[in-house]
C-alpha positions as CSV (number, residue, x, y, z in Angstrom):
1,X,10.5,1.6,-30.7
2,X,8.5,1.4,-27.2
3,X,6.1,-1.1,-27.0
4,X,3.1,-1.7,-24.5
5,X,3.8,-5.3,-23.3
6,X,0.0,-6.7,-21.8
7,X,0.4,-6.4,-17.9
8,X,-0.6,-10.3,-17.3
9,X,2.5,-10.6,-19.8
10,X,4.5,-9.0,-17.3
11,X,7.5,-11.6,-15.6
12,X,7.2,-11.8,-11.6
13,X,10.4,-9.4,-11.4
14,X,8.9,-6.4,-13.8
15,X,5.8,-6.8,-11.6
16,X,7.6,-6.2,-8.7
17,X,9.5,-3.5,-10.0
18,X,6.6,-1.6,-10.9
19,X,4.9,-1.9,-7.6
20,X,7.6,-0.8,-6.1
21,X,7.7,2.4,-8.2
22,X,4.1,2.8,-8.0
23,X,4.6,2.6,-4.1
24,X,7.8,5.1,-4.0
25,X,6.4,7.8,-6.1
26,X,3.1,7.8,-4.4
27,X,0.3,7.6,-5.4
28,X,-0.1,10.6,-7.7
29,X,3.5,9.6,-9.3
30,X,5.0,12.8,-7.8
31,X,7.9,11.4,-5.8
32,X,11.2,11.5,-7.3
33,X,13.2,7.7,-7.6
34,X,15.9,6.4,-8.7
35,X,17.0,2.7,-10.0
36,X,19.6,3.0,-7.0
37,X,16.5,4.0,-4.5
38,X,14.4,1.0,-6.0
39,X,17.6,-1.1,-5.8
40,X,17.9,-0.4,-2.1
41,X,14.1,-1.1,-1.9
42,X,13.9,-4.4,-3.1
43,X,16.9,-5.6,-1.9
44,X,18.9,-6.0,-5.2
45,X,22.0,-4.6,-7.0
46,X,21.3,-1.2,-8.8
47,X,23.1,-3.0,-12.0
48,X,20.0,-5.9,-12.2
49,X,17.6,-2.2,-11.5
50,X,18.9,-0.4,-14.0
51,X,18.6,-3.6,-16.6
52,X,15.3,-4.2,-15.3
53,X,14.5,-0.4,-15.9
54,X,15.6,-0.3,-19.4
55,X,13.3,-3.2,-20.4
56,X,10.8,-1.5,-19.1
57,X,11.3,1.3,-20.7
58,X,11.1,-0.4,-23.6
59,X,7.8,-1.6,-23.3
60,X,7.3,2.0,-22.7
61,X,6.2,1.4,-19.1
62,X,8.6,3.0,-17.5
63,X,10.3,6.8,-18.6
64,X,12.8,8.8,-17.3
65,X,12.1,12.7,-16.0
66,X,14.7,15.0,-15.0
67,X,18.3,13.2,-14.6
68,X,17.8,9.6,-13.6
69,X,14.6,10.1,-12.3
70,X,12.2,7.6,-13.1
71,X,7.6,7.5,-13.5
72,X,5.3,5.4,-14.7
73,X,3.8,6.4,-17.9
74,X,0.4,6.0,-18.8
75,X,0.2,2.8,-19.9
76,X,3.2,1.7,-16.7
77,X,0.3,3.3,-14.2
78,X,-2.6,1.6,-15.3
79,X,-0.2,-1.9,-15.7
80,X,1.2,-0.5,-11.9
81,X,-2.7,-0.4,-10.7
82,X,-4.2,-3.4,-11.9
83,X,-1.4,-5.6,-10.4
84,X,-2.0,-3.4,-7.0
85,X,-5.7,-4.0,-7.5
86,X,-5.1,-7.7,-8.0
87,X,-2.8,-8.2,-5.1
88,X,-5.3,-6.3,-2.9
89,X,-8.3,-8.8,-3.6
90,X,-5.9,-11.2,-3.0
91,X,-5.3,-9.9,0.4
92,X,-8.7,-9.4,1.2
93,X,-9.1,-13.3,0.3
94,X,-6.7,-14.7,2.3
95,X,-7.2,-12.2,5.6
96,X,-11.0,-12.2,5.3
97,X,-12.0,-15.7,3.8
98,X,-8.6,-17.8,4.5
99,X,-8.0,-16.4,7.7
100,X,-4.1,-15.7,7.0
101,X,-2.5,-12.6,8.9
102,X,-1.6,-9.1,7.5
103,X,2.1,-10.0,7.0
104,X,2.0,-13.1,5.5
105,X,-1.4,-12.3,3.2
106,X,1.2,-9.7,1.6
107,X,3.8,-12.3,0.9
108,X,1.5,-14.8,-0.4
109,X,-0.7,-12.1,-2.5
110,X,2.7,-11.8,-4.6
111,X,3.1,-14.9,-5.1
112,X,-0.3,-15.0,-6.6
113,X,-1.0,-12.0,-8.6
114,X,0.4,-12.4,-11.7
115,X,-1.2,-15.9,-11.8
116,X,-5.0,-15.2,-11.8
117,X,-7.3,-14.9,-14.6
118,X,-9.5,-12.2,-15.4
119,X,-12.6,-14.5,-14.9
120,X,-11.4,-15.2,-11.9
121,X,-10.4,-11.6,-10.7
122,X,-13.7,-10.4,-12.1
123,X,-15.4,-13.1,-9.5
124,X,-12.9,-12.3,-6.7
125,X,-14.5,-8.6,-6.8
126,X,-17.7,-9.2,-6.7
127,X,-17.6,-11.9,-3.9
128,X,-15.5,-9.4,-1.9
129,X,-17.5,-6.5,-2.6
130,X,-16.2,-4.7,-5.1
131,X,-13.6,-3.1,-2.7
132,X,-12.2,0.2,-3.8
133,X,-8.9,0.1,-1.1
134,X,-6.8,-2.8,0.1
135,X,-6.8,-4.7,3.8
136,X,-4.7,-1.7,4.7
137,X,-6.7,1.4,3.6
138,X,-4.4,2.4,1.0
139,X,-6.7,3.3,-2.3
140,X,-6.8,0.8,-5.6
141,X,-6.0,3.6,-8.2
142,X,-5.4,7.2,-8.6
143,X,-8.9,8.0,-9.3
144,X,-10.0,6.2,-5.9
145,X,-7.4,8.4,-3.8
146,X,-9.2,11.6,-5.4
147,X,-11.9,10.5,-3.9
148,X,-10.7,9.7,-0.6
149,X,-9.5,12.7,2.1
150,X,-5.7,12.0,2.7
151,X,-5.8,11.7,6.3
152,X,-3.6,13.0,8.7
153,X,-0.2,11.4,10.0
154,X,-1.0,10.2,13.2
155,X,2.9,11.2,14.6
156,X,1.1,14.9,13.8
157,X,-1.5,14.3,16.6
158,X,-1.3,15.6,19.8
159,X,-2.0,13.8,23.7
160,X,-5.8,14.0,24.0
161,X,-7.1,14.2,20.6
162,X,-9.3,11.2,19.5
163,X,-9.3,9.7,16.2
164,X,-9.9,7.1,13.9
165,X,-7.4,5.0,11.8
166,X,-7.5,5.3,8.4
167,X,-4.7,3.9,6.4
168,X,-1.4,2.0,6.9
169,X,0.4,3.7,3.9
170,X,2.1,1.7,1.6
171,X,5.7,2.1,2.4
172,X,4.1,1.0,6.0
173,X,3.0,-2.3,4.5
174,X,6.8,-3.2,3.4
175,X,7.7,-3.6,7.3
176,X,6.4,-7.0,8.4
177,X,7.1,-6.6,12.0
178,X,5.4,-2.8,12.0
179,X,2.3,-4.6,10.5
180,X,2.2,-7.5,12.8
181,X,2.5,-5.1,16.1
182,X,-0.5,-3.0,14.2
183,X,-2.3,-6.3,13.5
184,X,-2.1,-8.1,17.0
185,X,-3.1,-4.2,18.9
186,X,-6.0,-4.3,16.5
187,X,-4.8,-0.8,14.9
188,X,-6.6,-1.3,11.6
189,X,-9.1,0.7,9.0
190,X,-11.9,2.0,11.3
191,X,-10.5,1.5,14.6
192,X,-11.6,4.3,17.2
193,X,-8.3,5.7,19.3
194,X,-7.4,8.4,21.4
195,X,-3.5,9.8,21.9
196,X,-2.5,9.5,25.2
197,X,1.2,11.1,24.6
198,X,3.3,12.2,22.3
199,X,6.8,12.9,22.8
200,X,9.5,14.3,20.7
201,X,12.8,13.8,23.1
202,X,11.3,10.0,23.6
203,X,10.7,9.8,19.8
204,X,7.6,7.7,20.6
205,X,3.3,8.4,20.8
206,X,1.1,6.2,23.0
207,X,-2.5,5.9,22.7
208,X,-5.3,4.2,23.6
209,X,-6.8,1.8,20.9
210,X,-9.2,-1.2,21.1
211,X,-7.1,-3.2,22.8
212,X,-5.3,-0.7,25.3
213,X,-2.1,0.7,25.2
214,X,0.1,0.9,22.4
215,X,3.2,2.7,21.5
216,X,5.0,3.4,18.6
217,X,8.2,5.4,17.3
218,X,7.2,8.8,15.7
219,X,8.6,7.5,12.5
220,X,6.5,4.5,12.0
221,X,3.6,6.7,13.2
222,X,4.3,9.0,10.4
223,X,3.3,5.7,7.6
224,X,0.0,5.9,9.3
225,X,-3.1,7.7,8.5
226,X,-5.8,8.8,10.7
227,X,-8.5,10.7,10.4
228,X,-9.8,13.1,13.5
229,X,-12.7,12.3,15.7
230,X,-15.0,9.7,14.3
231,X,-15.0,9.0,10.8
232,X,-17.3,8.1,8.3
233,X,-18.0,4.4,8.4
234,X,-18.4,4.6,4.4
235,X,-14.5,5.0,4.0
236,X,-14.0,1.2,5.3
237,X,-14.7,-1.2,3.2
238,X,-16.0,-5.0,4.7
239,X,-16.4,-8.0,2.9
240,X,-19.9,-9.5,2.7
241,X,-20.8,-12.7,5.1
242,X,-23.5,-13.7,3.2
């Protein structure tokens, strides 16, 4: 019999696991993954996956769909979010208030999430604003991505468009390096930029963003989001300075 184990229950590892899903499937849980693909993923044999998959299973977190596909249930989705949505306050502590870059915010906001109280989580939100996305863009829940447009893969844009960044995607935020070199060019949430080139044989875009010239490979273009022209200001959140 499947049980619902309380997500603050959850050990460091089955938080991570779940992430990870959460991340691979997307958003709406409509990617297909494996315990081998997560393995890979985390960096860890697909026998500790597969163990760590049956447990959560049991706690009826986790089920499997066609073959060895795995999803999140209900209750693995809404476990899945509010660790996300934890880790994201978190992030926008320590790179708004603490000062700590995108990279290593991320590695310290793991650390961290499973260890807060809901008093405190409860006071983290409202001192940052109630903030419905992460540092990144990426949105808190399912319910918040409905209400978001997608965005458009900024490796789709062609040389002379302008546009504005909207969200490093997820599987973007597991490359450290990918977001330090957005970080340090000041390619975040709300930044204005215009494509300069874009070239398929070179495998590689150029624009023009707020602090001149960047270049990226088409494939780590494609974990970004951007949004054509000028975007709504609304769709960025900032943390209050009062």
């Amino acid at each position: 019999m499947s049980r619902h184990r309380p997500q603050r229950d959850l050990s460091a590892a089955a938080q991570e696991y779940l992430l990870a899903l959460r991340v691979m499937a997307g958003i709406d849980d409509g990617g297909r993954v494996t315990a081998a693909q997560v393995a890979r993923h985390l960096g860890v044999t697909t026998q500790a996956s597969s163990e760590m998959f049956r447990r959560l299973v049991a706690d009826g977190l986790v089920a499997h769909a066609e073959g060895r596909d795995l999803h999140l249930t209900a209750a693995g989705r809404t476990a899945a979010d509010g660790i996300f949505r934890r880790h994201a306050l978190l992030e926008w502590l320590l790179t708004s208030v603490v000062g700590l870059g995108w990279a290593e915010s991320d590695d310290e906001a793991m650390r961290l999430q499973g260890a807060i109280s809901p008093r405190v989580e409860a006071r983290l939100d409202e001192m940052l604003g109630h903030p419905e996305i992460c540092p990144h863009g990426n949105p808190i829940d399912a319910d918040t991505a409905r209400r978001r447009p997608a965005g458009v893969r900024l490796s789709e844009m062609e040389a002379g468009q302008p546009a504005t960044v909207y969200r490093i995607t997820e599987e973007a935020e597991e490359d450290a390096g990918l977001l330090s070199y957005l970080e340090a060019r000041a390619l975040t949430p709300g930044a204005h930029i215009t494509i300069l080139a874009r070239s398929e044989s070179l495998d590689s875009l150029t624009l023009d963003g707020p602090r001149g010239r960047a270049t990226l490979g088409l494939r780590p273009a494609a974990l970004i989001r951007v949004l054509p022209g000028d975007a709504d200001p609304a769709l960025f959140h900032r943390v209050p300075t009062d």
